[in-house]
C-alpha positions as CSV (number, residue, x, y, z in Angstrom):
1,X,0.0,0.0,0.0
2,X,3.2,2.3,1.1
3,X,6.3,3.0,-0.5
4,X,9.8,3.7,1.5
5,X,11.5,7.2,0.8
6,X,13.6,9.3,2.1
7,X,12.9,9.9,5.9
8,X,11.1,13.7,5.8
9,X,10.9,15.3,9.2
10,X,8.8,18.2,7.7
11,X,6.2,16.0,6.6
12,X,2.9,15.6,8.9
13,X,2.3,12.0,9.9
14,X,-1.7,12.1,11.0
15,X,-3.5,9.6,12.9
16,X,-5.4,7.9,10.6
17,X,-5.8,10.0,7.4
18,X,-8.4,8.5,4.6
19,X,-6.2,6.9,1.3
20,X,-7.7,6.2,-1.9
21,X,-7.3,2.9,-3.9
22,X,-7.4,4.9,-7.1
23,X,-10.8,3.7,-8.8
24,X,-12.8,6.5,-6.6
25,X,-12.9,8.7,-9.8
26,X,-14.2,6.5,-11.7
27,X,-17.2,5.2,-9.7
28,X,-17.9,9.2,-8.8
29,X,-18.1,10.3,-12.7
30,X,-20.5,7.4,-13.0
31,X,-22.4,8.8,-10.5
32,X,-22.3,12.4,-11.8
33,X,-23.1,11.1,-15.6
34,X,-25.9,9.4,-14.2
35,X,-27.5,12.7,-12.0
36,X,-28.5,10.2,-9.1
37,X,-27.3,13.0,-7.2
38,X,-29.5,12.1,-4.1
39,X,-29.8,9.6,-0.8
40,X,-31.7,6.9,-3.4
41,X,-29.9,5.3,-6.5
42,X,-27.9,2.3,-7.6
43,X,-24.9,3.0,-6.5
44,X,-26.5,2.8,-2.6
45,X,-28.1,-0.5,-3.8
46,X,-24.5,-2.1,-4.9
47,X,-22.6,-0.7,-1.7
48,X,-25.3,-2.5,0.5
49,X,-25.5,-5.9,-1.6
50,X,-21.0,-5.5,-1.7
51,X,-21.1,-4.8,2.1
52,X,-23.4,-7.9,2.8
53,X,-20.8,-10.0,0.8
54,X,-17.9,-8.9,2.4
55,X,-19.6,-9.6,5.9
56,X,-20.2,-12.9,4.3
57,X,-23.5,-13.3,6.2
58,X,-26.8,-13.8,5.8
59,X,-26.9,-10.5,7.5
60,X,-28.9,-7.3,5.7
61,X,-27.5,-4.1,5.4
62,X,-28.6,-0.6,5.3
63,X,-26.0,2.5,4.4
64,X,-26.7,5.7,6.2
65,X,-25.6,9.2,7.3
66,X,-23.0,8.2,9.5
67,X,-22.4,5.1,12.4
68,X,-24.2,7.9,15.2
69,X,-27.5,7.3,13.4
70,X,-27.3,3.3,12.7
71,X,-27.0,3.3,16.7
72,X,-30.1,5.5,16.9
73,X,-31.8,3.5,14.3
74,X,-30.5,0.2,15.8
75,X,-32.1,1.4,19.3
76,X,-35.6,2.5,17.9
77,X,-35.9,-1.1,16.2
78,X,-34.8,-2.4,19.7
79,X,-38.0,-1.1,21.6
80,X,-36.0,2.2,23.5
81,X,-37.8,4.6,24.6
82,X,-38.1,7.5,27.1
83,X,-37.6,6.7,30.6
84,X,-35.8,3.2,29.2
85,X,-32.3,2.0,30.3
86,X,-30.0,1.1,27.7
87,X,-26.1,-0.9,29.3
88,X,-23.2,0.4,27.4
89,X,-20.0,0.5,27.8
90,X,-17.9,3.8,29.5
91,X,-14.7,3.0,27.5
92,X,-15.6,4.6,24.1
93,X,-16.7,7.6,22.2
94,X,-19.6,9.9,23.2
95,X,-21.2,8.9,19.9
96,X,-21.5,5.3,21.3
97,X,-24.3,6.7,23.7
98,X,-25.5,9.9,22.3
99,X,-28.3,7.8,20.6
100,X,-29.4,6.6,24.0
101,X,-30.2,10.2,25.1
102,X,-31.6,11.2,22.0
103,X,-34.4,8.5,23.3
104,X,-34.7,9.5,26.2
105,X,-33.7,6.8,27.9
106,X,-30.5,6.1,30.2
107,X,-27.3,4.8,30.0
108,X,-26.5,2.3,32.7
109,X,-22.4,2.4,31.7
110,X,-20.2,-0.5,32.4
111,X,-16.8,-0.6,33.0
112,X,-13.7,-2.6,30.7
113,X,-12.0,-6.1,31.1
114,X,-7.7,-5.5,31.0
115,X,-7.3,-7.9,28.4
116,X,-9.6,-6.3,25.7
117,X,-10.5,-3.0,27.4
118,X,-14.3,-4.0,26.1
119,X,-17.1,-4.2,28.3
120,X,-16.4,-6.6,31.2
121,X,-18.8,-9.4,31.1
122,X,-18.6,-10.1,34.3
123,X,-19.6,-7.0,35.5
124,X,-22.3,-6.6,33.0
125,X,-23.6,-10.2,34.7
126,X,-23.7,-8.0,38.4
127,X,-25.2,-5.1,36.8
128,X,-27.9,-7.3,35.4
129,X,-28.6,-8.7,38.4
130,X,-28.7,-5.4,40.4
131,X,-31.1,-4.4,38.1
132,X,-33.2,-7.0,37.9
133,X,-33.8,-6.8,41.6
134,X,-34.4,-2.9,41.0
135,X,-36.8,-4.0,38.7
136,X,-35.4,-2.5,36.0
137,X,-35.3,-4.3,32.1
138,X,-32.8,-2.7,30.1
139,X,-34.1,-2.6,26.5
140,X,-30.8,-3.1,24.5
141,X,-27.1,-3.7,25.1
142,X,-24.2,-2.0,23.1
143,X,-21.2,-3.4,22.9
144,X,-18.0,-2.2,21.5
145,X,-15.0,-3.6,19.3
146,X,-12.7,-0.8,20.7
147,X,-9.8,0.5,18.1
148,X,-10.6,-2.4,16.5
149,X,-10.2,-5.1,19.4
150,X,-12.6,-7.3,19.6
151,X,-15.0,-7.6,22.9
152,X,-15.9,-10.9,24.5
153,X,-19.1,-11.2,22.4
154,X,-19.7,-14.4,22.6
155,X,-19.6,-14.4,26.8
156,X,-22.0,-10.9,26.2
157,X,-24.3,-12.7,24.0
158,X,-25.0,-15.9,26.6
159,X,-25.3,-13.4,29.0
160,X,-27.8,-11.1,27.4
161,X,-29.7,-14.4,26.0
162,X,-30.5,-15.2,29.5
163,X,-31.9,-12.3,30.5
164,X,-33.3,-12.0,26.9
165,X,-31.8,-8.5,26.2
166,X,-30.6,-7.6,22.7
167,X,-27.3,-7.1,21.8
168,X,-26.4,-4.0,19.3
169,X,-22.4,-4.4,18.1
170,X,-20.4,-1.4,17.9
171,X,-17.9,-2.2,14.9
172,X,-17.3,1.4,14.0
173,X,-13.8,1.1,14.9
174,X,-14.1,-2.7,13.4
175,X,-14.8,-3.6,10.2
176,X,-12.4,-6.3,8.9
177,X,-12.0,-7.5,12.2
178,X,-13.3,-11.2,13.4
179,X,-14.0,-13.5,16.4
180,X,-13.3,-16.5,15.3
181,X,-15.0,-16.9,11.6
182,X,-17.3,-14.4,12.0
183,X,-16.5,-10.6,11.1
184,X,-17.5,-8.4,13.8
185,X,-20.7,-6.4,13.3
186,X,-22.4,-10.0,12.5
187,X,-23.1,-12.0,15.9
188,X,-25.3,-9.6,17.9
189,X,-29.2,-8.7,16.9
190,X,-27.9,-5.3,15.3
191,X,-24.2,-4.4,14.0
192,X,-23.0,-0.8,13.1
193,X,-20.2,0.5,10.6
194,X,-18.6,3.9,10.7
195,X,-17.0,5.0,7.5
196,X,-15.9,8.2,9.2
197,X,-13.0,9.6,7.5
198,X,-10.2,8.3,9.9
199,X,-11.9,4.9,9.3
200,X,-10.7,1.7,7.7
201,X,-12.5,2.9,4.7
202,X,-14.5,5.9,4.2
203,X,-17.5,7.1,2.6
204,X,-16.4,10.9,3.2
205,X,-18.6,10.7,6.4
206,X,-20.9,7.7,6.7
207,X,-22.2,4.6,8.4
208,X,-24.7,1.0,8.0
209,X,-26.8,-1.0,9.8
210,X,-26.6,-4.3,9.9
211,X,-29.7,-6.7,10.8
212,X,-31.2,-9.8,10.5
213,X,-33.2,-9.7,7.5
214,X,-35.4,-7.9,4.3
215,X,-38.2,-6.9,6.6
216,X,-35.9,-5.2,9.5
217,X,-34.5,-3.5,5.9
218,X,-36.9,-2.3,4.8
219,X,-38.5,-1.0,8.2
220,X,-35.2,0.9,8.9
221,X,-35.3,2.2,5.3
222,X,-38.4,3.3,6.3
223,X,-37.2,5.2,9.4
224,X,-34.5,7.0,7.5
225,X,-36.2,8.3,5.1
226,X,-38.3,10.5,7.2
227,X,-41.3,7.6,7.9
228,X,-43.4,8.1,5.0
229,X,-46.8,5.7,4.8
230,X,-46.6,3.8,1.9
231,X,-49.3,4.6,-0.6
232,X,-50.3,8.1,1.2
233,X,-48.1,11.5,0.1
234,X,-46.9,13.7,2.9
235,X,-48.5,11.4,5.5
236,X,-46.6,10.2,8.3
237,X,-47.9,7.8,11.3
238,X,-44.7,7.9,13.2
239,X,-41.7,10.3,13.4
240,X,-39.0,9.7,11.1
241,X,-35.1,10.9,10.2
242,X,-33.0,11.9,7.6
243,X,-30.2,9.4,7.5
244,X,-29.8,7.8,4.4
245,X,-26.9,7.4,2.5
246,X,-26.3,9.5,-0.4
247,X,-25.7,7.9,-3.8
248,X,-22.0,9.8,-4.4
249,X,-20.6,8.9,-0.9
250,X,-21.9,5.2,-1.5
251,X,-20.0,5.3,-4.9
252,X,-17.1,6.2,-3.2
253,X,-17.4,3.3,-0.5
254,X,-17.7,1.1,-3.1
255,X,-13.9,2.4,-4.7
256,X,-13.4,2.0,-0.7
257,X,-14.7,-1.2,-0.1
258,X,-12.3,-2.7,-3.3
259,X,-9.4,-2.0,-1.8
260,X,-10.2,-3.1,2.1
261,X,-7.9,-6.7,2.0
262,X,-4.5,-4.3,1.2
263,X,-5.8,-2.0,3.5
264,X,-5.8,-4.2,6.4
265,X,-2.8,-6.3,5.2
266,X,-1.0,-2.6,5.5
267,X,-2.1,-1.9,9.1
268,X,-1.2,-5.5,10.0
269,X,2.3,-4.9,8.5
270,X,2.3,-1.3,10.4
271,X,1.6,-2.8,13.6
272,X,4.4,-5.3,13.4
273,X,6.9,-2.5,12.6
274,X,6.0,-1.1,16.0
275,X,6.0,-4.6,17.8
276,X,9.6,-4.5,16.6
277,X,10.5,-0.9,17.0
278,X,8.8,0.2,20.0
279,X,11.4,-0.4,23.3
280,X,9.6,-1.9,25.9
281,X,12.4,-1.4,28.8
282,X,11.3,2.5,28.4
283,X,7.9,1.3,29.8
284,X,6.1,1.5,26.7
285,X,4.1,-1.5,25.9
286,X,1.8,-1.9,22.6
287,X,-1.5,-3.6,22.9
288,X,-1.6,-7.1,21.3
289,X,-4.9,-8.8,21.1
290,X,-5.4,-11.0,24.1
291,X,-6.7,-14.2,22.6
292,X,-6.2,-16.3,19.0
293,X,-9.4,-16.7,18.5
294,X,-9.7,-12.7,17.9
295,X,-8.2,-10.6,14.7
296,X,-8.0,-6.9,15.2
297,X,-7.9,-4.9,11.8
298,X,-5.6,-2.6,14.1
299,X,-7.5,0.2,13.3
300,X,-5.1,2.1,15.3
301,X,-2.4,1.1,17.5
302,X,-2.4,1.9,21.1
303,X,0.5,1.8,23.6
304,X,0.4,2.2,27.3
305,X,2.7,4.0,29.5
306,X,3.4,5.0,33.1
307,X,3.9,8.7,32.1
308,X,3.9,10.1,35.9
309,X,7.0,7.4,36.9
310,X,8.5,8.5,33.6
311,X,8.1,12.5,34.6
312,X,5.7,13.4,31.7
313,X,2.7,14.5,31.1
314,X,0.4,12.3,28.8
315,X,-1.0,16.5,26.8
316,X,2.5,17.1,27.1
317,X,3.6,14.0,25.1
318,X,0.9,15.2,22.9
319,X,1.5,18.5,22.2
320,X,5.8,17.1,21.8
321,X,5.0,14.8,19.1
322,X,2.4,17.1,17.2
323,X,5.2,20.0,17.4
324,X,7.1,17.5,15.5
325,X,4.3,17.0,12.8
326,X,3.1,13.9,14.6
327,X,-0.6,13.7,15.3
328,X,-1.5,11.0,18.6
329,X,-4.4,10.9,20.8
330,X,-4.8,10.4,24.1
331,X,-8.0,7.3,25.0
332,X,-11.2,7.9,25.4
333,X,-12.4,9.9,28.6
334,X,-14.7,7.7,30.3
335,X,-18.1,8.7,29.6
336,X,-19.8,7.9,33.1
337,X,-17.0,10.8,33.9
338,X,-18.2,12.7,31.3
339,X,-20.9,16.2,32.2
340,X,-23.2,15.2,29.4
341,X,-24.1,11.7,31.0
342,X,-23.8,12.8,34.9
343,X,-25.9,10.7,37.6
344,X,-25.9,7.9,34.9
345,X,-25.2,4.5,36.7
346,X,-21.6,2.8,36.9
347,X,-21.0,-0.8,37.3
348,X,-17.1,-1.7,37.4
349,X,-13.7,-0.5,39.2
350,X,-11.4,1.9,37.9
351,X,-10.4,0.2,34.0
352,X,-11.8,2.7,32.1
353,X,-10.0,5.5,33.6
354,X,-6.6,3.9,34.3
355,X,-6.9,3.3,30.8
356,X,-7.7,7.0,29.8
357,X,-4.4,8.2,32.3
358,X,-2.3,5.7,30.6
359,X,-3.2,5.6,27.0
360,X,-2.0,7.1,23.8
361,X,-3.1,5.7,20.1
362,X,-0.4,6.4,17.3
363,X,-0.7,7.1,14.1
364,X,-2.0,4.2,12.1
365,X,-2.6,5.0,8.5
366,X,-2.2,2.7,5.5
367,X,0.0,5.0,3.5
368,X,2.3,5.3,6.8
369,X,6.0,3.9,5.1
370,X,8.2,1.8,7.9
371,X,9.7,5.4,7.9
372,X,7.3,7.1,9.2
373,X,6.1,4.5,11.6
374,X,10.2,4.4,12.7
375,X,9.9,8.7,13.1
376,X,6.9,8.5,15.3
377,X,8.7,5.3,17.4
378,X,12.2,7.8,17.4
379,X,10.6,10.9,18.3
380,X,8.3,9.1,21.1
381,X,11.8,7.1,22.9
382,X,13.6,10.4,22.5
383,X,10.7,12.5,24.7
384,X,10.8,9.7,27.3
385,X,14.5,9.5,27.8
386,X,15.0,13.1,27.9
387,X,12.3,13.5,30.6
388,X,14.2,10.2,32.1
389,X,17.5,12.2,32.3
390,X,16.6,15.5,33.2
């Protein structure tokens, strides 16, 4: 996917910056020769029915807006509704439960395993059972393949069976990755794609739906494209949203979508260069996916690091690398921590915000050379020794 060169300091090495496989012209003039300038047309149609191959299920799918709304979407075909409780897990993005509030309804957040930094199954068991006996039924689940790891699903799934809870997979940060056979985004009762620009692939902002079959389709079709009643103009029996796919970003998915296998082989190949690179006797250690049975389309590598024993600053190791063009992030804030979702109920220990004090993700794009990837690694050991020395 990426050439060596010449090492260039000067150039800016982002997190994970969108690449093109070189037929996204192509599918775009089709597009524009044809005027289906509009969220309906073929080109949707063909990204949907490509997707569904890929997933290699007998799964449906449904493009839309963005990964935000298939959440939203994926809840309203769940049941939510105001004064609901939805469990989700603290350890990701606020866009993860945004959709639950936009319901109504509450998050009842859950902290992470170590070995994953997913949602803790056996904590999701207690908080199950301390609801139950509060006599609350949570209406839906949401769990999340975080920067591409994969969550014990499987444990989540016989755990949600029993108390007969559906299950709505968060594979935004996850497509191309697996448990076992089976890609995530296909085990639960709902799956949902981001193809965000710093994604895998990307639709130039976009998302999907995955579900079980024509009918959920057709009645989440239904729901974004504003709820119209079939047969009656202008008349609508229920509220609906605007969050279809358009057919020029699905076009461009589709030039996505053809190049996903060297897109992952690349970030497979990236992540080994830092297995080798990075020097673990500074402190650092890079995640590794926990168990064989899971593949991680290492949608962005993550290390961990003591930064207080090391005399750093984790916005001051930021703000280092980015005044040396490189763009990291720190994890995700725990969103049980977070003002938007205060009084929400917590179930766990402390993972999720170890986590966020220890975490940084580097930059993980396909186009990164073993030159770049060897800058970032340089630049990071020479900010930690010369905070070790001073």
């Amino acid at each position: 996917m990426a050439s060596e060169s010449s090492r260039d300091n000067n150039k800016k090495i982002l997190l994970s910056p969108p690449s093109q496989t070189g037929l996204e012209e192509k599918f775009l003039k089709e597009v524009l020769a044809s005027n289906w300038l509009a969220p309906v047309g073929p080109q949707i149609d063909a990204f949907e029915l490509e997707l569904s191959q890929y997933l290699g299920s007998n799964k449906e799918v449904v493009a839309l807006n963005s990964g935000t709304s298939a959440i939203h979407l994926a809840l309203i075909q769940c049941g939510v509704g105001p004064g609901d409780h939805v469990i989700c897990q603290s350890f990701s993005f606020a866009a993860t439960a945004n959709p639950i509030r936009y319901l109504g309804a509450e998050p009842i957040f859950i902290d992470s395993e170590q070995d994953t930094w997913n949602i803790d199954p056996n904590v999701l068991e207690l908080a199950l059972a301390e609801c139950q006996k509060k006599g609350i039924a949570p209406k839906a689940i949401i769990a999340v393949h975080t920067y591409g790891t994969p969550c014990r699903l499987k444990e989540i799934l016989q755990i949600a069976s029993r108390y007969e809870i559906p299950v709505i997979e968060d594979s935004a940060e996850a497509l191309g990755s697996s448990i076992g056979d089976d890609p995530c985004g296909t085990l639960g009762d709902f799956g949902v794609l981001s193809f965000n620009g710093n994604k895998v692939i990307t639709t130039a902002g976009g998302g999907a739906l995955i579900c079980n079959d024509k009918e959920q389709k057709e009645a989440i079709i239904a729901l974004a494209r504003q709820a119209p009643t079939p047969g009656r103009h202008y008349f609508h029996q229920e509220i609906g949203y605007n969050y279809r796919m358009s057919n020029l970003n699905a076009a461009l998915g589709r030039a996505q979508l053809v190049g996903l296998a060297k897109k992952l082989d690349r970030r497979s190949q990236i992540h080994q260069h830092y297995t080798e690179s990075l020097r673990s006797d500074l402190g650092i250690k890079l995640y590794e996916v926990p168990d064989l049975t899971m593949k991680s389309n290492y949608w962005l590598n993550c290390i961990c690091c003591n930064w207080k024993e090391l005399k750093l600053d984790l916005e001051d190791v930021v703000s280092g690398l980015a005044n040396q063009n490189i763009e990291v992030r720190p994890f995700w804030h725990p969103l049980h921590l977070q003002p938007s979702f205060n009084g929400a109920p917590y179930y766990g220990n402390s993972v999720a915000q170890e986590l966020q004090q220890v975490g940084l993700c580097l930059p993980s794009g396909d186009q990164m050379t073993n030159s770049d990837v060897d800058r970032v690694v340089e630049a990071l050991h020479l900010l930690i020794t010369k905070s070790a020395s001073s």
